[in-house]
C-alpha positions as CSV (number, residue, x, y, z in Angstrom):
1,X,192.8,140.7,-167.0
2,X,190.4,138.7,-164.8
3,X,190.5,140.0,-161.2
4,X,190.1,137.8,-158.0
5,X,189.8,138.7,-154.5
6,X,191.8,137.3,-152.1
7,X,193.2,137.5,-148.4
8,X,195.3,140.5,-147.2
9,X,197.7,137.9,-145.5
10,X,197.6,135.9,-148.7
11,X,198.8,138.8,-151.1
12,X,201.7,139.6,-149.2
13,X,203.2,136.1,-150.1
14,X,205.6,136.2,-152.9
15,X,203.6,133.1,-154.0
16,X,199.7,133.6,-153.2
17,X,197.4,130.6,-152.5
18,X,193.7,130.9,-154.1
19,X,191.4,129.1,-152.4
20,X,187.4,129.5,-151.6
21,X,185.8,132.2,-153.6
22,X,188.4,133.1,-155.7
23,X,189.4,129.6,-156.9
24,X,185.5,129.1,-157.7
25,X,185.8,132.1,-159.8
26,X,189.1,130.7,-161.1
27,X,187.4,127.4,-162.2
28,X,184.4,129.0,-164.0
29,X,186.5,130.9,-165.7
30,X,188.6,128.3,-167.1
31,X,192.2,129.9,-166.3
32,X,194.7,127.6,-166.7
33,X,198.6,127.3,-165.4
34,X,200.7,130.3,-167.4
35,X,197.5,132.5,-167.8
36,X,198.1,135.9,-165.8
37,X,195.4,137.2,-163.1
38,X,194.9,140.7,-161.2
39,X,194.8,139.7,-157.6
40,X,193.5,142.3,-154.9
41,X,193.1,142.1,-151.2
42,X,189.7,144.5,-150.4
43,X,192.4,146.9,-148.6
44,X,193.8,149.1,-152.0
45,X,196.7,146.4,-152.6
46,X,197.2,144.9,-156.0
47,X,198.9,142.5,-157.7
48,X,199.6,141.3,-161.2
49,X,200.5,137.3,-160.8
50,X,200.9,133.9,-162.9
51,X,199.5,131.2,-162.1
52,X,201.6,128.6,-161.8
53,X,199.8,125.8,-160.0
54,X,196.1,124.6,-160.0
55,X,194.8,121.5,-157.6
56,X,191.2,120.4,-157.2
57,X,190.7,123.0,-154.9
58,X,193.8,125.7,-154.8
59,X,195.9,127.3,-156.7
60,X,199.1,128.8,-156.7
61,X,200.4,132.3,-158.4
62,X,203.3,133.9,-158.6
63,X,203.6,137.9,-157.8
64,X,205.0,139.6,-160.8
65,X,204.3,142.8,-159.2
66,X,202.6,144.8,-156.4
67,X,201.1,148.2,-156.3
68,X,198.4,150.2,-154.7
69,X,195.1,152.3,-156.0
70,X,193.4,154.9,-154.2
71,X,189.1,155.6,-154.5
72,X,187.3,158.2,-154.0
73,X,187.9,160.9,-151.6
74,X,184.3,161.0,-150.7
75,X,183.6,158.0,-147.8
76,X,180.1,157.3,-148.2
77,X,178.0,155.1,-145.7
78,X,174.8,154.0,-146.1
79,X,172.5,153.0,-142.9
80,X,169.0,151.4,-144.8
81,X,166.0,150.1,-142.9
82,X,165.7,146.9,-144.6
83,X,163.2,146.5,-147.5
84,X,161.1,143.7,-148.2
85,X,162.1,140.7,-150.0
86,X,165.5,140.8,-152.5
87,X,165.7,144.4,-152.2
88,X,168.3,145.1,-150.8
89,X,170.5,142.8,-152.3
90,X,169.7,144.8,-154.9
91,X,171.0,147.9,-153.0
92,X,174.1,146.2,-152.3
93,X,175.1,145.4,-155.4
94,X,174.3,149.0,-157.2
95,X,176.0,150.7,-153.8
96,X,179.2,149.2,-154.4
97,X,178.9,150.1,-158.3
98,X,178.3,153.7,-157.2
99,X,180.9,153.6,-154.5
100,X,179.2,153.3,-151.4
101,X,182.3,152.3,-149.0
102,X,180.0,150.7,-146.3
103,X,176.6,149.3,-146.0
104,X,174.6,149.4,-142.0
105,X,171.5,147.1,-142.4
106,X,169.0,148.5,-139.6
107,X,165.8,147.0,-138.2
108,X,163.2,149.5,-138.5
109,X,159.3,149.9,-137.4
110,X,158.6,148.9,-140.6
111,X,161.4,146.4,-142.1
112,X,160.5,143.5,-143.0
113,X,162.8,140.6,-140.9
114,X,164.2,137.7,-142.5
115,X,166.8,134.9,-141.9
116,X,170.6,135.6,-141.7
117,X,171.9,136.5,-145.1
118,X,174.6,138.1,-144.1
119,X,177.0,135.1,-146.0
120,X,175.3,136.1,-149.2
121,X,175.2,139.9,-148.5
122,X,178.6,139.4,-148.4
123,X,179.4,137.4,-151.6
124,X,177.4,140.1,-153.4
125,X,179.8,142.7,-152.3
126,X,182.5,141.3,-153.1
127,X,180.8,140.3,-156.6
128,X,180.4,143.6,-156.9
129,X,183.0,145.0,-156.7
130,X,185.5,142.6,-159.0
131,X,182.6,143.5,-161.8
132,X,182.9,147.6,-161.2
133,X,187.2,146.8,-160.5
134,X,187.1,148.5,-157.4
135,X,190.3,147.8,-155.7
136,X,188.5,148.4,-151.7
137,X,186.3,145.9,-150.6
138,X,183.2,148.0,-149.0
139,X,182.6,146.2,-145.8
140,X,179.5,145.4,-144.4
141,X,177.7,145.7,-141.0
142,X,175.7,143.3,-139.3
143,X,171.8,143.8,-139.0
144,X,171.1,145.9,-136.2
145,X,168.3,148.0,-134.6
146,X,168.1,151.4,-135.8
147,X,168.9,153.3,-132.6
148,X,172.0,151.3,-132.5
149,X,173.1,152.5,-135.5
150,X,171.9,156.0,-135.0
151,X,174.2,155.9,-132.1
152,X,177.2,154.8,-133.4
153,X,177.3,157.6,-136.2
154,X,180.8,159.7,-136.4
155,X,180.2,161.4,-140.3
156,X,180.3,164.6,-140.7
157,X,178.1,165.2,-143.0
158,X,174.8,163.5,-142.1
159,X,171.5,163.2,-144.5
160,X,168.5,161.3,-143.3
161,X,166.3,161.3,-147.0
162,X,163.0,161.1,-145.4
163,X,159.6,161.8,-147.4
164,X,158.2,164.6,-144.7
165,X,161.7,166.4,-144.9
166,X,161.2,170.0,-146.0
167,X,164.6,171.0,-147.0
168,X,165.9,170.2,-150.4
169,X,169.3,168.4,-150.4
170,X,171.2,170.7,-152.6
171,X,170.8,173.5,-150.0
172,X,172.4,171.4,-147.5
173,X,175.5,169.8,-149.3
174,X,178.9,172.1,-148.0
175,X,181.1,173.9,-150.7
176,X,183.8,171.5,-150.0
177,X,183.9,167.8,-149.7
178,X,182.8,166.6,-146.2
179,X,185.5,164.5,-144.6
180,X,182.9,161.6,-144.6
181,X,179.1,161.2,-145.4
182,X,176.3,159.0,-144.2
183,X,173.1,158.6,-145.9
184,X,170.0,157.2,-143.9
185,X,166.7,155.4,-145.7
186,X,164.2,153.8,-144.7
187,X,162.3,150.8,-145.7
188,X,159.4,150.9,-147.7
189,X,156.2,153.1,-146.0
190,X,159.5,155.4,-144.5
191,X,160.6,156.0,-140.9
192,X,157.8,156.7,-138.4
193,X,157.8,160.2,-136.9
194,X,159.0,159.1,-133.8
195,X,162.3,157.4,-135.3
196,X,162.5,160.6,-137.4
197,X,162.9,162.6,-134.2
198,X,165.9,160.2,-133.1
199,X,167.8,160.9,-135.9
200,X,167.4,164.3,-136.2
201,X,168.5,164.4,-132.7
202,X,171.7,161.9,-133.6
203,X,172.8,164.8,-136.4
204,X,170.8,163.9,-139.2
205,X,169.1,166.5,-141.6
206,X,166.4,165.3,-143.1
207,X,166.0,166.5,-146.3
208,X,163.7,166.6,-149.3
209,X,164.5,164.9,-152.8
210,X,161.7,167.0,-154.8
211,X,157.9,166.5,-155.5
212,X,158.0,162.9,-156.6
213,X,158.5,160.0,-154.0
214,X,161.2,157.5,-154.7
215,X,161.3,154.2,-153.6
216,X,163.5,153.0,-150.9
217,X,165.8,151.3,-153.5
218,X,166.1,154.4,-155.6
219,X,166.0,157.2,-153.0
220,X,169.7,156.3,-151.6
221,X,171.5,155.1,-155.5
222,X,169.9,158.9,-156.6
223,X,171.8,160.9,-154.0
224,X,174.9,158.4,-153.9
225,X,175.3,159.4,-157.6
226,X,174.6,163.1,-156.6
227,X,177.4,163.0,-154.3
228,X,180.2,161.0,-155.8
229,X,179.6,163.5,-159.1
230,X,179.5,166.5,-156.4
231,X,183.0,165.6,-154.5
232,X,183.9,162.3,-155.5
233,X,185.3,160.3,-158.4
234,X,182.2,161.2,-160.8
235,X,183.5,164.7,-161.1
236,X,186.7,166.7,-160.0
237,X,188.1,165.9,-156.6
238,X,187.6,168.2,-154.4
239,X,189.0,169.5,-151.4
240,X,188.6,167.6,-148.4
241,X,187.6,169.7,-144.9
């Protein structure tokens, strides 16, 4: 059953209007009035509908019914000094597939700036996630300095995967599943020694992924995966602290 994203408002309606995004995806797909459609609202809400109208630029469908879906016990941000050039598009679109349940772009000593993507960073994401059939929307931050970010952190469990770390992840990672995790990368050519110190003094341990040096679009997908096999949905739940 095709899925389409659509407000939180809007699914509450016994009839739900599809419009934007979700009618584009409704077009290229060639549904037509009668054919059914999974509709979800980012939040965990779903709903199994029929369409029952279809305009030039809305359509209508009728709830057949409602229920809700639960992800991984394992909430996973990811702060990344942004890369150079489509990168971390890239980034976004593997995070959600992996289960990343927010993204923090951060301006870094070494990130290369750009114009406001934010729109399209967006429509990734949610791209992203009706491909994978992840009923939660991960939401996304806006572009921000580092120390901003830094600043802002509440996890628990904090892991800054820096290059001149010195202690390998797996002797940091808790028994039980931390009540939330934050990963920190930087762009390519790493964090500076100096932005190193502020995050280790923010919480963060920075920690050592082995002899070889991954790229900054690898080094946060490895331990993502490493984590949600560890205490999330890749491997048995475990229980939260």
């Amino acid at each position: 059953m095709h899925r389409l994203f659509v407000a939180p408002e809007a699914l509450q309606q016994p009839i739900v209007v599809i419009s934007d995004e979700a009618f584009h995806h409704l077009s290229v797909l060639r549904l037509r009035i009668g054919d059914e459609v999974l509709l979800l609202d980012g939040c965990g809400h779903l709903a199994r509908a029929i369409l029952r109208q279809l305009s030039r630029s809305t359509a209508q469908a009728e709830v057949l019914e409602r229920w809700e879906e639960r992800e991984s016990l394992l909430p996973l941000r990811l702060i990344q000094g942004l890369p150079k050039g489509e990168k971390f598009e890239w980034l976004l679109e593997k995070g959600v597939e992996l289960g990343v349940s927010a993204f923090t772009p951060v301006i870094t000593a070494r990130s290369q700036l750009r114009g406001d993507k934010s729109a399209r960073w967006q429509r990734i994401i949610q791209e992203a996630a009706r491909q994978s059939r992840r009923p939660l929307l991960p939401t996304l931050e806006g572009l921000q300095p580092l120390a901003a970010a830094l600043s802002a952190t509440t996890e628990t469990l904090r892991l800054m995967l820096w290059e001149e770390g010195s202690t390998p992840l797996n002797s940091v990672l808790p028994p039980k599943g931390p009540a939330s995790c934050v990963l920190l990368v930087g762009p390519e050519g790493g964090f500076s020694a100096a932005e190193a110190d502020v995050a280790v003094m923010a919480g963060f341990i920075p920690v050592s992924l082995g002899k070889r040096i991954l790229r900054t679009e690898t080094a946060g997908m490895a331990v993502t995966a490493v984590l949600q096999n560890r205490y999330g949905d890749f491997g048995t739940f475990c229980p939260v602290d």
